[in-house]
C-alpha positions in Angstrom: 4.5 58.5 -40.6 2.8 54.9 -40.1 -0.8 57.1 -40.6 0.0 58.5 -43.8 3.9 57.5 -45.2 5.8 60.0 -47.9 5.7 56.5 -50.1 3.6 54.3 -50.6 5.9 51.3 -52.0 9.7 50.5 -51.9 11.7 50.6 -55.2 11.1 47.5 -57.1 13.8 44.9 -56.8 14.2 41.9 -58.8 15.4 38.2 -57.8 18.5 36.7 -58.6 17.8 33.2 -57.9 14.8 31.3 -56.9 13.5 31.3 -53.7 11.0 30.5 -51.0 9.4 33.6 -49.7 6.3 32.7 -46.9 5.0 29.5 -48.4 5.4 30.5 -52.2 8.0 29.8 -54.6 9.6 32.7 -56.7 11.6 32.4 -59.5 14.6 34.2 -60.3 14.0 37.3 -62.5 10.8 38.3 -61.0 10.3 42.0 -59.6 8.8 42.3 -56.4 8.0 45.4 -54.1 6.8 45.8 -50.7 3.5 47.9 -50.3 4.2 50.6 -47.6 1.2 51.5 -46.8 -0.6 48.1 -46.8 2.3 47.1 -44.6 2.0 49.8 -41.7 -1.8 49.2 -41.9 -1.6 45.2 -41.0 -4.1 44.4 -38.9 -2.3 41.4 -37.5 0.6 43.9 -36.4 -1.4 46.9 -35.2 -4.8 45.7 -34.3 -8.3 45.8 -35.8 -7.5 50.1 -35.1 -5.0 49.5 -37.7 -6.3 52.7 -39.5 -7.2 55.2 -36.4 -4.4 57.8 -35.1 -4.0 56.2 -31.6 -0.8 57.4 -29.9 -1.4 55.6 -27.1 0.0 52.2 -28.9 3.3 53.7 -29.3 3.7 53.5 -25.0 6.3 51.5 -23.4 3.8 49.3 -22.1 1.5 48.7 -25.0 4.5 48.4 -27.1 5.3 45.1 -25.3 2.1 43.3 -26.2 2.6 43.9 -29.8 4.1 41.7 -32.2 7.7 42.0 -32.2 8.1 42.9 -36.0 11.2 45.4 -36.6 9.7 45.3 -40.3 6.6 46.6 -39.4 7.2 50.0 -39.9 9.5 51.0 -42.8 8.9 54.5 -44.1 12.3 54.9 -45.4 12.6 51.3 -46.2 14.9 49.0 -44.3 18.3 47.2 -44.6 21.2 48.2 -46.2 19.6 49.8 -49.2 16.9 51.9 -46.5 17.3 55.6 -47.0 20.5 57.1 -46.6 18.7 60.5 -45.6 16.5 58.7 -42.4 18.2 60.7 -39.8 18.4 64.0 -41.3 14.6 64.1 -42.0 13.7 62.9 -38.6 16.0 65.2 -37.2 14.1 67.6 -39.5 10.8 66.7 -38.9 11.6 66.6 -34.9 12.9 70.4 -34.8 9.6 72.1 -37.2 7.4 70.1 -35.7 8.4 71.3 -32.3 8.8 74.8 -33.8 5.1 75.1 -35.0 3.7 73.3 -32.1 5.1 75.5 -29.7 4.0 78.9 -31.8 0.7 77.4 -33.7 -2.3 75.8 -32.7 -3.6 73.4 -35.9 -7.5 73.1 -36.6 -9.3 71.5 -39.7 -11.6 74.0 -41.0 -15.5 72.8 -40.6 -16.9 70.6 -42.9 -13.7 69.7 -43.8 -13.1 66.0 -45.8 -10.6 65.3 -43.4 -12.6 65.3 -40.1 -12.9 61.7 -39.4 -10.0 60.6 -41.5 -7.4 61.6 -43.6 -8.3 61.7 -47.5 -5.6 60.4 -49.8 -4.8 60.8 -53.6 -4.1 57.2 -54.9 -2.4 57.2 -57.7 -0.2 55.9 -60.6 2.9 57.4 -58.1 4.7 56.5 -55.6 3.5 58.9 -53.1 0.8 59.1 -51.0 -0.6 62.5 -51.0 -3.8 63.9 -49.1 -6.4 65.0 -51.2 -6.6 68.9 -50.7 -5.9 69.8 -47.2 -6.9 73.3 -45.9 -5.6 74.1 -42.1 -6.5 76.6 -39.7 -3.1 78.0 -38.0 -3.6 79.9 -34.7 -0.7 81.6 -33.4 -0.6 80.9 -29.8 0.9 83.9 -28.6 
């Protein structure tokens, strides 16, 4: 979900007074948005990797020598306004996963524009959506 989030940007929000956000000085009125994907792919926060699949970061003890950023990964947003449906879909997400894992093995097929990295579909939406995305399923038994 960091790799490749079902959004790509919060819903826009817009200020009701001035303020000083990180050095710069917004006035009230002005709509603002936090990029998703630009976000989970900091290079400050997750390393000059930022853009590889590396599971291995997610351990205990490489988790520790990571900046301690709880806004660092937000694919439902975050807050009081973050999405009310979080723990259903992980809940979700958890339970097919492990279904299909357990009865499928998952391939690219060769040649396939995905090989080295996922290609996405940027555009005028709010999703972020691979660009056509052909898999191999194997049943494993």
């Amino acid at each position: 979900m960091r790799m490749v989030s079902a959004i790509k940007e919060n819903q826009p929000r817009i200020t009701t007074e001035p303020l000083q956000l990180g050095g710069y000085h917004i006035p009230a009125g002005t709509v603002i948005t936090v990029d998703i994907y630009c976000l989970m792919h900091n290079r400050k926060v997750w390393g000059d990797d930022a853009d590889a699949f590396v599971p291995a970061r997610h351990e205990p003890q490489k988790l520790n020598q990571m900046p301690n950023n709880v806004w660092s990964w937000l694919p439902f947003s975050g807050g009081p306004r973050k999405c009310v449906g979080m723990g259903l879909a992980m809940a979700e997400m958890r339970t097919i996963l492990a279904m299909l894992l357990r009865k499928y093995e998952f391939d690219l097929p060769e040649g396939s524009i995905h090989a080295d990295k996922i290609q996405l579909c940027h555009g005028e939406h709010p999703l972020l959506i691979p660009l056509d995305m052909p898999i191999k399923f194997t049943k494993r038994y």
